[in-house]
Structures are given as structure tokens and as C-alpha cells.
N, C-alpha and C positions, 0 to 999 in steps of 0.2 A: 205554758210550755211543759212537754210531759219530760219528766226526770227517767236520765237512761242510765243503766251499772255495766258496763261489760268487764268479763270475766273471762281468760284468755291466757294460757300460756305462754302464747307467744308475743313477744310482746311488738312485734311489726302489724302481727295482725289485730290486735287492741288499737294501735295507733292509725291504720286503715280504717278501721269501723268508729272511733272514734270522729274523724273527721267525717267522714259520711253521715253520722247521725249529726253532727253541730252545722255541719251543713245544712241539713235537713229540717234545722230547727228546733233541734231536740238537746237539753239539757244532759249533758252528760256529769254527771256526777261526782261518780269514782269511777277506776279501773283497778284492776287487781290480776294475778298470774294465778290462786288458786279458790278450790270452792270455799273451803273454810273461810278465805278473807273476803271473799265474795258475798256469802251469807252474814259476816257481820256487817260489812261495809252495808247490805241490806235494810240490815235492824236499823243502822244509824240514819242512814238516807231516804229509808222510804221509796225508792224508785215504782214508777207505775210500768216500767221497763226495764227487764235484765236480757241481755245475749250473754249466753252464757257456752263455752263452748264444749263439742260434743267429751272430749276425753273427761270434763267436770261431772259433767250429766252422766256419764257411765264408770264413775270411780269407784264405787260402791260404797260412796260418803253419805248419800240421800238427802244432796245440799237441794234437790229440786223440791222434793217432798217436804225440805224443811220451808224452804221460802215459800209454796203454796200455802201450809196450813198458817206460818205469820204473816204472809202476803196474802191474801186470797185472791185480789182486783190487780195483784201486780199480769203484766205480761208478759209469758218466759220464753226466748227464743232460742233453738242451740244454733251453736252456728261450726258448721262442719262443712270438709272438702268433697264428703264423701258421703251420701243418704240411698241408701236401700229401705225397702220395704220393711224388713224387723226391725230397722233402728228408725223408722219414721212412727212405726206400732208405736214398739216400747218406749218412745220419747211420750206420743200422746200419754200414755198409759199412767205415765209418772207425772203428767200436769203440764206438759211444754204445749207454748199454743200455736208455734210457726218456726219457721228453718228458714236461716239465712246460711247464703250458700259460700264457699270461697272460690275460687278468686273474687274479691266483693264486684260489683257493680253497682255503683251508688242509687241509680234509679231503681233498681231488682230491690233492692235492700230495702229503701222508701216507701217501696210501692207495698213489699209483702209486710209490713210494721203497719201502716194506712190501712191495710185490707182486712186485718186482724185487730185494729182499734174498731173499724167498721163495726165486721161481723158481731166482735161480742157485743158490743154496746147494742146491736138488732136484737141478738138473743137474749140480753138484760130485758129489753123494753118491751120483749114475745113473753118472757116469765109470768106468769097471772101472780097478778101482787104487784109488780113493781110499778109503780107511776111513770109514763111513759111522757 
């Protein structure tokens, strides 16, 4: 069972996404309202999953850039009401591997986490070096 962190202001929409993912099967771990307790909660838990949401991701904290280079295999989602084209860029940019959207939808949510465990683990196993 993959361990999930979300990270979230609000705290209705923590408790939405929360059940969606244990729903889902998914280990949820911690939750938290800011990046700083996010990234520790991080170090301590290990999550191979964080939704993290968009206002963290654009604080100018650099909690995403911190969890990539201590997380490397972790999976970072923002999750926002609201995705345009510079804020889908500048998420990849900074290490986010997928966007979950608000209002949730439990199967959208499942489906885009599934599709992105997918994908990298293809692209792991495409790496020359890596034992497939």
C-alpha cells in the first residue's frame, strides 16, 4: 500500500482528498495546513505520495524542490481549482508529476495517481541501467 501526505490549507479539502485516497487504497499518513509541516511530516513518513496544494507549491518556500532532492521516488501532486498553461509549466519545472483538480472527483483523482505510478515506473524500466 503506497503511503499518501496531503498538504492543504483547507482543511475540508484535506478531509475530501483524504477519504478519496483511503478509499482508494492508499495509505494516508499525515495531513497538514502548511508547506513547512508538510516537508517535515515528509522526512518523518517517507510518503511515496504527497498532494500538495497549489498556494504551497507557489509560496516561495521551495517545499517542492526540498522534497524532490530528499524524496527523489516520492510522487508530487498539486492540487488546485484553478490550472493554466504557466502554472502547469512552472509546476513540472519545479518537480510536480500530476494535478489533481478541485472540485475532487474520486475516480479523476484515482485514475490521474494510477496513471502517473504507471507512466514513471515505464520510464524507470526505459532508463538503460535499470533492471526491468
Amino acid at each position: 500500500m503506497l503511503k499518501a501526505l496531503i498538504v492543504d490549507s483547507s482543511a475540508l479539502s484535506r478531509g475530501l482528498l483524504n477519504t478519496v485516497l483511503i478509499d482508494g487504497g492508499y495509505d494516508v499518513v499525515a495531513q497538514t495546513h502548511t508547506g513547512l509541516l508538510g516537508y517535515t511530516l515528509a522526512m518523518k513518513h517517507r510518503p511515496q505520495i504527497v498532494c500538495i496544494a497549489r498556494e504551497q507549491v507557489e509560496d516561495g518556500s521551495q517545499v517542492v524542490e526540498q522534497l524532490r532532492s530528499q524524496l527523489p521516488k516520492a510522487m508530487i501532486f498539486m492540487v488546485s481549482g484553478t490550472l493554466d498553461a504557466p502554472t502547469i509549466e512552472g509546476a513540472v519545472a519545479r518537480g510536480v508529476h500530476g494535478f489533481v483538480v478541485k472540485p475532487f472527483k474520486a475516480d479523476t483523482v484515482l485514475k490521474t495517481i494510477r496513471n502517473t505510478v504507471i507512466a514513471l515506473v515505464k520510464k524507470q524500466q526505459a532508463t538503460p541501467g535499470n533492471p526491468a
